[in-house]
C-alpha positions, 0 to 999 in steps of 0.5 A: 613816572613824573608828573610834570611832562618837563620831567618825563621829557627829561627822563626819557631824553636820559634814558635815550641819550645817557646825558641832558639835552640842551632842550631838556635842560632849558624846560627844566630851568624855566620849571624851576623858575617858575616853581620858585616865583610861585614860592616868591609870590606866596611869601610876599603875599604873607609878608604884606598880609602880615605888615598891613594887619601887624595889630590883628596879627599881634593881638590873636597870637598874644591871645592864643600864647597867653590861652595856652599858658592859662590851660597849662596852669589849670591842668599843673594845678588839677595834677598838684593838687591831686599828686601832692601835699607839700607846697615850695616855692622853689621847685615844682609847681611853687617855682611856676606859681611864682613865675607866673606872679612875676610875669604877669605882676611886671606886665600889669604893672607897665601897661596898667598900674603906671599908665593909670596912676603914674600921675596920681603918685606924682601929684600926691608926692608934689607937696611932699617935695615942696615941703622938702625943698622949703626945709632945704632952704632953711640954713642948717636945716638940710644938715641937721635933718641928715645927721639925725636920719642917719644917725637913728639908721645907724643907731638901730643898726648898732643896736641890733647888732649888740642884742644879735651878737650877745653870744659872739662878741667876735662879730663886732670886731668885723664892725670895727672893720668896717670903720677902719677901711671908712677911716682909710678911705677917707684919709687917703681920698683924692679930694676928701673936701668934695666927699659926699658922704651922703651917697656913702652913707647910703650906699653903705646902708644899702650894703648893711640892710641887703645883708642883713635880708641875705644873712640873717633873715631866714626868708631871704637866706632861703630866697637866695639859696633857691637861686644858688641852686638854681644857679648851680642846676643851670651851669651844670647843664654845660656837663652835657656838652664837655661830655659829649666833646670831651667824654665822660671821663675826663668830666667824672675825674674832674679835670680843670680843663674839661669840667669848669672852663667849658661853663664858660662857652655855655654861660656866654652863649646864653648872655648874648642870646639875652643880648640880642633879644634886649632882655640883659640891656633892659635888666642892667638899664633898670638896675642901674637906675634903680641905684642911681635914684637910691644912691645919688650916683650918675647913670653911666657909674650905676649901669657899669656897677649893675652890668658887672654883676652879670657880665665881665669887666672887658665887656660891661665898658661896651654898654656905654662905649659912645660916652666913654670919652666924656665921662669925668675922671672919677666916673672912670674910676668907679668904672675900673674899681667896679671891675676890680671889685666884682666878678662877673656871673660868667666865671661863678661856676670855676669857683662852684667847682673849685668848692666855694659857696654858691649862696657865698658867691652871689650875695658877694657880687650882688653886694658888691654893687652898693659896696663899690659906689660907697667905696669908689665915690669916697676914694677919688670924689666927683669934682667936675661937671657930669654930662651924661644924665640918664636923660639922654644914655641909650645903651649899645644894641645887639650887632648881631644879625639874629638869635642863632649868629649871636648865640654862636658869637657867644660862645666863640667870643669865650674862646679868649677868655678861655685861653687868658684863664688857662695862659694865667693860671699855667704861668702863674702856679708855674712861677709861684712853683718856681719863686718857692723853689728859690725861697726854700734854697734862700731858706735853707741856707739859713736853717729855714727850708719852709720859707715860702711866697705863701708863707710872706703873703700869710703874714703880710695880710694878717692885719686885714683878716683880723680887721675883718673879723677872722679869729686869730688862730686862722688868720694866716690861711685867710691872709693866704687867699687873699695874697693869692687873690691880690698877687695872682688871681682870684682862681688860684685862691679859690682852688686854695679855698677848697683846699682848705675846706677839704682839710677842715682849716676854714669852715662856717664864718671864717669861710663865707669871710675868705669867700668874700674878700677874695670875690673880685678881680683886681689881680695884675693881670686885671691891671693890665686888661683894664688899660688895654680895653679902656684905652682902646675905647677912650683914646682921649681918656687914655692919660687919665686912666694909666694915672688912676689905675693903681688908685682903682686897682686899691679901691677895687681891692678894698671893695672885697674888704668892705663886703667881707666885713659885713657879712662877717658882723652878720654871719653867725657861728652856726652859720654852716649848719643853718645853711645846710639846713635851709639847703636841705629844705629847698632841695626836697 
């Protein structure tokens, strides 16, 4: 029996008739409305509750999350202190500890430390800045104080390196690397009267000291093989999804399609969940001036350069999409060279997968970031007016309507990316297949049969390896990759890496280097992407970038080079044991 007597009605009126009255339907109707203003009523209610107490509201639920944080620490505390007898800051209850500190360290440092002190360090750093300027007017003495910092930087740097490398002397041959592709940058620049070298200097001090925290310190070895694991823990989570779509067993057989290109859909769903809540905007807009400040470059060069270390090279141009049009021709240069030169976080699983590092891999395309402004800058130098300053750039808001529409955006928005991969991986094997088919008929016909496209690349890119520190009995595997990298794309080299690795032809020192120099995109599929999405975005520009391509395509292809040189004068040759070892320590 209903409650409500409209209902009754209506029951009794169905079970009479067999079918609705127009009375019975027109009570059930004003029922409805009713029901559904009363709802209306409570919601607006709410709703102005809310907006006209929003403080008192803000402040006990900031109250409350925060009291739940502090008892859950107390009781993680009470339960590790009593469970166990080791601490690690990388996993358990050292991995919270260090959250916490993070967290809380960055919030006490916005609304407390920068309020309250802010000024202080300002006025405290004034007579410093009006020392500074006074000696910059002295005639001379601006250069003359550069060249002596500079030259006690380097000088330690030099140092330290012939103390470092007493029993490996082949290290130093990456130095030599390092001077050459300077040398070459320079001799080739479009305008070497308006180097600054300045910002070269610095970024490539930057790059040398960020190594050396990276390679040879084995605190930050450690830091950044916890984050490599952790890396690689989170991407393996799209395992769960390929399974349940695709089955267990084309992911346990480790079928390409089905095991690494979902990672795509993944990674890409989580990016733009970060998107719309601003928390990626805030870390590339910070990132970007941090590096701004630290190397003199302008704000939209620095924001592009931070955004390709997370995001891909179609997207990172959309962050600045209003002040494309009036970037200067070199700013757009070190834009492109900045996609050419780094790959996006986006694609790190397919090569995990294929075997390469993941420690490798991250400290690549973290160093990239310096990398590319010394390189980019030294290239194609600024010789126009900068208009967009860091004064008045905002970057481009989320679009989308809410957290669940822009994570499902997400992750349609890898179903192209997807589909360019597997186009360009299917075309390009199949077409090496076939110009190797040809060129061992060509060679055959001459008594030759092992002529091949792989065996022309590891000649061509013999020079560059050894530049770069490769001893010379493997130089033609590395000139392999990087011909593949440069020729086709950096997936097909790194599918031949882990080949490699699996054969024993390239480990330790010799591995980190090829994982380097072939960390990048600049591949003529790239090429051609570059000019379609930055025409599109820049039509006034669209002159100028089909003129400067090739120059950043270089440059970008250099970059690579550049970071395999340092960290092949940083790694050791033992370099696969102590990585093991720092592994091993941070996983139990």
């Amino acid at each position: 029996m209903s409650a409500n007597p409209a209902f009754e009605n209506t029951e009794l009126n169905v079970l009479e008739t067999g079918h609705l009255t127009d009375e019975s339907i027109t009570e059930n109707k004003g029922t409805r409305e009713k029901s559904t203003d009363y709802v209306q009523s409570i919601y607006d209610a709410l709703d102005d509750f809310l907006s006209k107490h929003h403080r008192v509201v803000h402040f006990f639920s900031m109250t409350l999350g925060n009291l739940i944080v502090l008892i859950y620490f107390i009781f993680a505390t009470i339960y590790w202190k009593n469970n166990y007898n080791y601490f690690d800051w990388c996993c358990g209850y050292g991995l919270l500890l260090l959250i916490l500190v993070i967290v809380y360290g960055s919030i006490f440092y916005h609304y407390a430390l920068k309020p309250l002190f802010g000024k202080i360090f300002v006025s405290c750093h004034r007579p410093y800045n009006n020392i500074t300027n006074n000696f910059r007017k002295i005639k001379y003495g601006n250069i003359i104080g550069q060249t002596i910092i500079y030259t006690c930087i380097f000088t330690a740097i030099i140092v330290f390196l012939i103390i470092d490398t007493v029993n490996s002397r082949e290290r130093l041959m990456s130095g030599i690397g390092i001077i050459v592709l300077i040398s070459l940058g320079w001799i080739f620049s479009k305008h070497p009267r308006h180097i600054k070298w300045k910002l070269v200097l610095n970024a490539l001090i930057v790059q040398i000291i960020f190594g050396l925290f990276t390679i040879r310190w084995s605190v930050g070895r450690s830091i950044f093989q916890c984050i490599a694991d952790k890396v690689e823990s989170f991407l393996n989570f799209a395992k769960i999804g390929a399974s349940f779509v695709f089955s267990d067993k084309l992911i346990t057989d480790g079928i390409f399609a089905f095991t690494v290109l979902p990672v795509l859909f993944y990674f890409n769903f989580i990016i733009q969940m970060l998107y719309y809540l601003g928390t990626m905007q805030w870390i590339i807009f910070n990132l970007g001036k941090f590096l701004q400040k630290l190397m003199g470059t302008s704000i939209c060069e620095s924001v592009v350069c931070a955004g390709n270390i997370f995001i891909g090279m179609t997207e990172t141009p959309l962050m600045i999409k209003p002040y494309l049009n009036k970037l200067t021709t070199s700013e757009l240069h070190t834009l492109m060279s900045s996609g050419f030169g780094t790959v996006s976080g986006t694609v790190l699983a397919a090569y995990i997968n294929f075997g390469a590092n993941p420690a490798h891999l991250i400290t690549a395309t973290l160093m990239a970031a310096p990398a590319t402004l010394c390189y980019a800058k030294l290239f194609y130098p600024e010789t126009e007016k900068i208009i967009i300053t860091s004064d008045n750039v905002k970057l481009e808001k989320s679009k989308d309507t809410g957290l669940i529409d822009a994570a499902s955006k997400g992750a349609t928005a890898a179903i192209p990316l997807v589909l360019n991969i597997i186009a360009n991986i299917v075309g390009f094997v199949s077409f090496i297949a076939l110009v190797n088919s040809l060129l061992s008929w060509v060679g055959s016909l001459v008594g030759y049969e092992k002529l091949s496209f792989e065996l022309i690349l590891s000649k061509v890119f013999i020079p560059i390896s050894w530049v770069m520190g490769v001893p010379w009995d493997h130089c033609e595997d590395v000139a392999t990759l990087i011909g593949l990298k440069t020729t086709v794309n950096e997936f097909v080299a790194y599918k031949e890496l882990g080949k490699y690795k699996k054969e024993g032809r390239i480990f330790g020192r010799i591995e980190a280097i090829a994982t380097f120099a072939i960390c990048g995109f600049a591949n003529p599929g790239s090429v051609g992407i570059t000019i379609s999405i930055l025409s599109s975005l820049a039509p006034d520009k669209k002159e100028i970038i089909s003129n400067i391509v090739m120059r950043a395509f270089i440059s970008g292809c250099v970059i690579t080079f550049l970071t395999a040189s340092v960290a092949g004068m940083l790694v050791p040759d033992d370099y696969e044991h102590i990585s093991a070892f720092v592994s091993n320590r941070t996983l139990s």
